[in-house]
C-alpha positions in Angstrom: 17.2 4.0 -18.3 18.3 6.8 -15.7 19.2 6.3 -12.6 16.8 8.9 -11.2 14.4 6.5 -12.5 15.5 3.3 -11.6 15.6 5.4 -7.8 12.5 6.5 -7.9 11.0 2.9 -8.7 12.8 1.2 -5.9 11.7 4.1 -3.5 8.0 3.1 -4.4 8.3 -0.5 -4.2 10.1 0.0 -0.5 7.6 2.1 0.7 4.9 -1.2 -0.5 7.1 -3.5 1.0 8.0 -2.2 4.5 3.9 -1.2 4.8 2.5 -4.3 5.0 3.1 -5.4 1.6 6.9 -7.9 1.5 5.8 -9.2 -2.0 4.8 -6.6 -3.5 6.0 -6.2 -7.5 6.5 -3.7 -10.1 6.1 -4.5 -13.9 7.5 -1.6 -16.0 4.5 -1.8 -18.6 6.6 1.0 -20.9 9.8 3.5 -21.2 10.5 5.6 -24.1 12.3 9.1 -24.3 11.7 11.6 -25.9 14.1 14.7 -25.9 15.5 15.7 -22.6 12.5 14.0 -20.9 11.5 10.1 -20.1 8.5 8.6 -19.6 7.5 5.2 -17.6 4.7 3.7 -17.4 4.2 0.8 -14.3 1.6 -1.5 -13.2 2.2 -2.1 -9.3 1.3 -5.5 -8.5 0.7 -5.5 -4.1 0.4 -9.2 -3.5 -0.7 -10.3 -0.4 -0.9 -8.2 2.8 1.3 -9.3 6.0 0.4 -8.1 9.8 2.5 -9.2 12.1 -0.3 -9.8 15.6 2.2 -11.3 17.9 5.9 -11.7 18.7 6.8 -15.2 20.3 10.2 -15.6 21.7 10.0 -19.3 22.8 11.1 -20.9 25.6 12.7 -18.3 27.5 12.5 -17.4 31.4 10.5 -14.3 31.9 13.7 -12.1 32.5 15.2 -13.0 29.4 11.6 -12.4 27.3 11.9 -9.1 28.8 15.4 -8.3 28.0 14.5 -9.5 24.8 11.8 -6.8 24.7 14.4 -4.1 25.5 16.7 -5.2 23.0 13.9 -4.9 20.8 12.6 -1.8 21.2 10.7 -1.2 18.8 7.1 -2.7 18.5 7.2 -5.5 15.8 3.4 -6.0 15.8 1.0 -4.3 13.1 1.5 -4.1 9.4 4.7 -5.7 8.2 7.5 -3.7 8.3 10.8 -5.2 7.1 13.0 -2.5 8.1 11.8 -2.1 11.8 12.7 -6.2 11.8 15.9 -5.7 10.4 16.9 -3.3 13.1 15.9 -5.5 15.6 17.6 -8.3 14.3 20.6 -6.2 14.5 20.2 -5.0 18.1 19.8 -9.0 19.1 23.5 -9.6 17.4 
């Protein structure tokens, strides 16, 4: 299969799971080429949606919960979105 292919598949299932979708699937129904030109045909399959409605940082003193909150940065609340969690794991390290 060609690479631009196998790209353009992983794009589309990143873009399901960092949108509120972390298991989402895709089933490559069919491939077949013909000449210069290939053809695939995929069923996505979402699964289950994910929102994330609050961040709890456990027993911390109110200082630390909010330098916590500046070291994350980013809002982690809303539809789940594994990229915005693995920056802020990052940041935290």
């Amino acid at each position: 299969m060609p690479e631009n292919i196998l790209t353009t598949l992983d794009r589309v299932l990143v873009k399901w799971t960092d949108n509120g979708y972390p298991f989402a699937e895709l089933v490559l129904s069919e491939y077949h080429n013909s000449s210069d030109t290939a053809f695939v045909t995929y069923r996505l399959i979402p699964g289950e949606s994910v929102s994330i409605d609050t961040v709890v940082f456990g027993e911390f003193s109110p200082a630390e919960v909010r330098r916590l909150q500046r070291l994350i940065r980013d809002d982690l609340t809303g539809p789940y979105h594994g990229n915005r969690i693995r920056k802020a794991q990052n940041r935290l390290r």
